[in-house]
N, C-alpha and C positions, 0 to 999 in steps of 0.2 A: 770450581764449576763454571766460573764464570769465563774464563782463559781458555774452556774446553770448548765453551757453546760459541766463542770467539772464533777458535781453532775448524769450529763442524761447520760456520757459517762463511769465511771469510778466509783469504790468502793473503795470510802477513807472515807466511816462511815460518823461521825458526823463533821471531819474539814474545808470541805468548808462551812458549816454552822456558825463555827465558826469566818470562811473570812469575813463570810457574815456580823455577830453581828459588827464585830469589823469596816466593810466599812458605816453599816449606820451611825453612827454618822458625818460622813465626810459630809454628805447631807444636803443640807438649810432643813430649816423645811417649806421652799416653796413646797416642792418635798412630803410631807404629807400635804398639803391642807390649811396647819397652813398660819393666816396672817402673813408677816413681813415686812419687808421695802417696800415700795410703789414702784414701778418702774415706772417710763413713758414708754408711748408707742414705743417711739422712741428708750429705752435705753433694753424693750423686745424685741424688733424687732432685734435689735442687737446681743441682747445677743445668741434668736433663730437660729439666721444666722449663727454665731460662732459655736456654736454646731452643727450642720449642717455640716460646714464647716471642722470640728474638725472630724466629723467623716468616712465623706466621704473620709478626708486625709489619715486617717489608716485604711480603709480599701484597699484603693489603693497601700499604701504602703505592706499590707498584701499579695495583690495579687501579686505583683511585686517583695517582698522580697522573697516569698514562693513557687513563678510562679504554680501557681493555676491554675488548666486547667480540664476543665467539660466532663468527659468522656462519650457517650449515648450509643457508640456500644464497644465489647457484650451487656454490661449491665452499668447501670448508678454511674457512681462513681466521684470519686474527687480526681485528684494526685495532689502532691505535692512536689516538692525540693529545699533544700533550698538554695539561688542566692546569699548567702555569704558566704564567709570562717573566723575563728575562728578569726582569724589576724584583719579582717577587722571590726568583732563586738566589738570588745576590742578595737579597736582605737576610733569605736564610743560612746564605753563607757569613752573613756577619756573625750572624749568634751561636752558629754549631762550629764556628774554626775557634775561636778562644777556648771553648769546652771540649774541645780534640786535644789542644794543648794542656791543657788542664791535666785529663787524663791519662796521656801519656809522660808527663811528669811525674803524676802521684804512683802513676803504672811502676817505671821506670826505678825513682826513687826505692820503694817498697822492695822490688825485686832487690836491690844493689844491698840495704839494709838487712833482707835477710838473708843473702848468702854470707855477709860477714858474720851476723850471731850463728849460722849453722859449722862455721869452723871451730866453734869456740865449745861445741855439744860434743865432740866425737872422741874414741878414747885413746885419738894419736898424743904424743909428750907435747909439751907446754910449748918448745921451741917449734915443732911442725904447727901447731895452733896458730901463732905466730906469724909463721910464715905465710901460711894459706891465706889469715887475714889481710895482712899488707898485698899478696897475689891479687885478693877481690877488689881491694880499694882501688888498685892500678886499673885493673879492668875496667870498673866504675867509674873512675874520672874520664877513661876515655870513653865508656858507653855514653856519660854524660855529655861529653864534649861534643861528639857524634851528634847525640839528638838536640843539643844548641843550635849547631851547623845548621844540621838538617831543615831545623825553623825557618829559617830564610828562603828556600827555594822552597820550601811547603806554603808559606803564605803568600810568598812571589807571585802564585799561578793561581791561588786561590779566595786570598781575600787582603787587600794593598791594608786597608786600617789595619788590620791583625801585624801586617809586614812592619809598619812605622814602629809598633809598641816594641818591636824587640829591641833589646840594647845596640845600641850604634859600635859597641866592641865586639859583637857575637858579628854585626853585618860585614865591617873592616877586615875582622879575622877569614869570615867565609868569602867575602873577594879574593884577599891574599892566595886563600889556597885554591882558590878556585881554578886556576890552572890544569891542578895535581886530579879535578874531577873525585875529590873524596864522597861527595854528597850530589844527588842531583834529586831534582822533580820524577824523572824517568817516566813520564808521561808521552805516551806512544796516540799521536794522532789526535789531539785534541780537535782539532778544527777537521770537521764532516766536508772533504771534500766530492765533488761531483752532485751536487743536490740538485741542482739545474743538467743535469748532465753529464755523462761521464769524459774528463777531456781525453783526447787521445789525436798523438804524432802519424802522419798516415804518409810514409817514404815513397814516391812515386820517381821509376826510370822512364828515361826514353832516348831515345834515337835521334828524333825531332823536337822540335821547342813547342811543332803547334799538334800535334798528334801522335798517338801510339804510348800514351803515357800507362803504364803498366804497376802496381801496386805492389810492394813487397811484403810478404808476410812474416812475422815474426812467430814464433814458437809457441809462446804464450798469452801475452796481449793482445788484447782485443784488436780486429780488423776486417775479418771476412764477416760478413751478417750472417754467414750461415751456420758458423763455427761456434760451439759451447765453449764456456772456460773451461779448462783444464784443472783438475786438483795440483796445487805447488806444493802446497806445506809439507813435510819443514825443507822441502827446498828453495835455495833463492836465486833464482835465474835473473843474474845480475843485472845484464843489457836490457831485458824487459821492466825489472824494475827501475833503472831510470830513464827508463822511455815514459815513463808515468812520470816523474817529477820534472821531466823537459819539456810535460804539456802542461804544467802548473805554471811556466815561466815563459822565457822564449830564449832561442838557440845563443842570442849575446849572453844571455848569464851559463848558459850551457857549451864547453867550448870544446867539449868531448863530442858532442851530437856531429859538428862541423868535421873534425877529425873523423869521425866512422861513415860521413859520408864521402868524404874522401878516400878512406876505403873502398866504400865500394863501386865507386868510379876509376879505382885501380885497378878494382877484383882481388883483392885479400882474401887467400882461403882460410885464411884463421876467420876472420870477420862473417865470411859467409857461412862457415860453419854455425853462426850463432841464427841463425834466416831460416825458419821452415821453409820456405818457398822463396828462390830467385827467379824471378821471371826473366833474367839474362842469365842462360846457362853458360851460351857458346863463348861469349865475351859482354864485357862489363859497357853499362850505357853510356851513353856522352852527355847526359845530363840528368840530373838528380833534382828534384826540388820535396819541399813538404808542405802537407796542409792540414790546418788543425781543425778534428770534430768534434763535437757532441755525441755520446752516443747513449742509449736508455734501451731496456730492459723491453721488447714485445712480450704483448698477455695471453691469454690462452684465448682470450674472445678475439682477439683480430686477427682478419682473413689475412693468410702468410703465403704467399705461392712464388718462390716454393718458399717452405717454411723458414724464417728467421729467427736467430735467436738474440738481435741487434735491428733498432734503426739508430739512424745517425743523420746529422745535419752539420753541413760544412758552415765555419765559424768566422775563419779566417786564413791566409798565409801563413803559413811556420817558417816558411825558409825560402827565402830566393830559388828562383833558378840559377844552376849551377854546373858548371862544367869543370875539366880537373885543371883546366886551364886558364877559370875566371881569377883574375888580378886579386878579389879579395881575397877568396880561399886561400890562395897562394900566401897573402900576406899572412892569414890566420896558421897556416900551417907553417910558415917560416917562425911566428913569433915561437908558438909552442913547441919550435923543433921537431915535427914530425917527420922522420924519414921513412923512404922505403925499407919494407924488411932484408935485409941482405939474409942469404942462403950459404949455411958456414955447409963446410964440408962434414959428412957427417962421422963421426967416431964413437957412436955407441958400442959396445958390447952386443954380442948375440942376443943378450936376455933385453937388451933395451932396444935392437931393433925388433925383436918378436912382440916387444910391446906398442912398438912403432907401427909395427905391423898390423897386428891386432885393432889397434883405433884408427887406422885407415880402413880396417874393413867395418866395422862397427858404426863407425863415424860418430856424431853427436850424440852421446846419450840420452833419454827421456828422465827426465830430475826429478822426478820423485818415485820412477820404478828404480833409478839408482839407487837413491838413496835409502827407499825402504828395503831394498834387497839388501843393501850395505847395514842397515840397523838389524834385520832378520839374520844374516848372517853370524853376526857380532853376537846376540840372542841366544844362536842355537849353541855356537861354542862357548859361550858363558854355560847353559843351561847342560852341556854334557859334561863342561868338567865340574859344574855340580856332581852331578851320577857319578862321575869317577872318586867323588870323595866320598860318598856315602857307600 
């Protein structure tokens, strides 16, 4: 639920889906309809209630950590603040990460215990008994060994006292393999960026150095005040997303940004294919530069004419002014070996220049009526040769 209210809110592509793969497993396979252990009545009634009980807990706690308060007049909303200080969540993460570990120990343990006595119930011969048990123990040393790992990058990000207690062999071993990425945090977005403002790269052409500077627009990212976001998910339109992380930084740690502006001071039609709008159709400008803004969300109470769905406030320079024949660039695109695209002759087949074809008249697709057409498609041929089996 939580991944989904993520997914209705928010354009993070395809990674809460990815939340998603990685939580079903955790699920009985009661929860898919699958038989499995028998439960009495008494011991569903129970368990119902708990849940029940489990959840009404946090939400109450929700309301009361976050004081949640339903607003009708002017208009219907929902505030929120939150009723703790930074001091006071960290002390409560002292006390609930030991008792998580705990947990997941005795959790862990208990399971591994009883799959071995359930080999030993069944009425296969003495040597399959056998075997199945040694089968569980191998499993179990490595389920074990897993969730040791796993400790270190769980209390890493969450509570450092917790990180100390564990043994300096379990830490040693999880650097070792740490390379191989067996175990990770997998913590998507910790730190709330844009609180003061949403940053954003804003690519301006021109002709002249002192006027006629002209704005390029990108597909998806914010730019025009007057332009809504776009639904992405689960598409990941790659250039716009790190056009977001090379406003987090600046162009020296980013050296792909300097490369695409040399693009398109060359006119790269692969490049411009990725640009809702080029403001140089006919030929490419003689100089490029960038500046970074701010940009926040207009309300419904301020006067918009014409209507915005964007104000923004310029921050700072992003990029030099630039031409395709300033000495740095030059140097920047010598280091990183960027060359012109050379145009090989072409030898497709019929069927691959018809496809050639086809996406020259088409041109850039829209990424997520692609890709839901491509998931819908997939869908329905699944779903008939369902019918044809039945």
């Amino acid at each position: 639920m939580l991944q989904i209210l993520i997914i209705l809110t928010g354009n993070y592509n395809f990674f809460n889906l990815l939340t998603i793969v990685l939580c079903i497993p955790l699920l009985d396979d009661q929860a898919f309809g699958k038989k499995g252990r028998k439960r009495t009545r008494s011991t569903g009634s129970l368990s119902n209630i708990f849940e029940i009980v489990t959840v009404c807990y946090i939400g109450y706690q929700t309301w009361k950590l976050f004081s949640l308060q339903v607003v009708t007049s002017p208009s219907f909303s929902i505030k929120s603040e939150i009723a703790f200080s930074s001091k006071e969540f960290d002390h409560w993460l002292e006390q609930i990460v030991p008792w998580t570990i705990v947990i997941g120990c005795v959790s862990l343990g208990y399971e591994v215990l009883l799959s071995v006595l359930r080999c030993f119930i069944t009425d296969s011969s003495i040597v399959w008994k056998v075997w199945s048990a040694v089968l569980c123990l191998v499993f179990g040393v490595l389920a074990v060994a897993m969730f040791c790992l796993s400790l270190v990058p769980f209390t890493n990000e969450l509570d450092w006292k917790s990180n100390q207690k564990i043994p300096p062999a379990v830490r040693n071993v999880n650097e070792k393999l740490d390379p191989f990425q067996i175990t990770s945090s997998y913590g998507l977005f910790r730190t709330m960026t844009g609180v003061g403002g949403r940053p954003e790269v804003i690519v301006e052409g021109s002709n002249s150095m002192q006027t006629g500077w002209k704005e390029y627009e990108f597909l998806y990212k914010p730019g025009n005040l007057s332009k809504k976001l776009p639904i992405v998910a689960p598409h990941q339109p790659r250039l716009d997303w790190q056009m977001w992380f090379a406003a987090l930084g600046n162009y020296q740690h980013n050296p792909w940004f300097v490369t695409m502006v040399y693009r398109l001071l060359t006119g790269q039609e692969e490049v411009l294919e990725l640009i809702a709008n080029n403001p140089f159709p006919d030929a490419p400008p003689k100089y490029i530069r960038a500046k970074l803004y701010h940009y926040h969300y207009t309300s419904s109470s301020q006067t918009r004419s014409p209507k915005n769905w964007w104000t923004r406030k310029e921050k700072s320079e992003y990029l030099p002014t630039l031409s395709k024949d300033t000495s740095s660039l030059l140097d920047i695109i010598k280091h990183y070996k960027v060359e012109p695209v050379k145009r090989k002759p072409s030898s497709l087949t019929f069927v691959g220049n018809s496809v050639k074809w086809l996406r020259e008249k088409i041109g850039q697709p829209e990424g997520f009526i692609f890709t839901m057409s491509t998931f819908t498609a997939a869908l329905v041929i699944n779903f008939l040769s369902w019918i044809q089996i039945f």
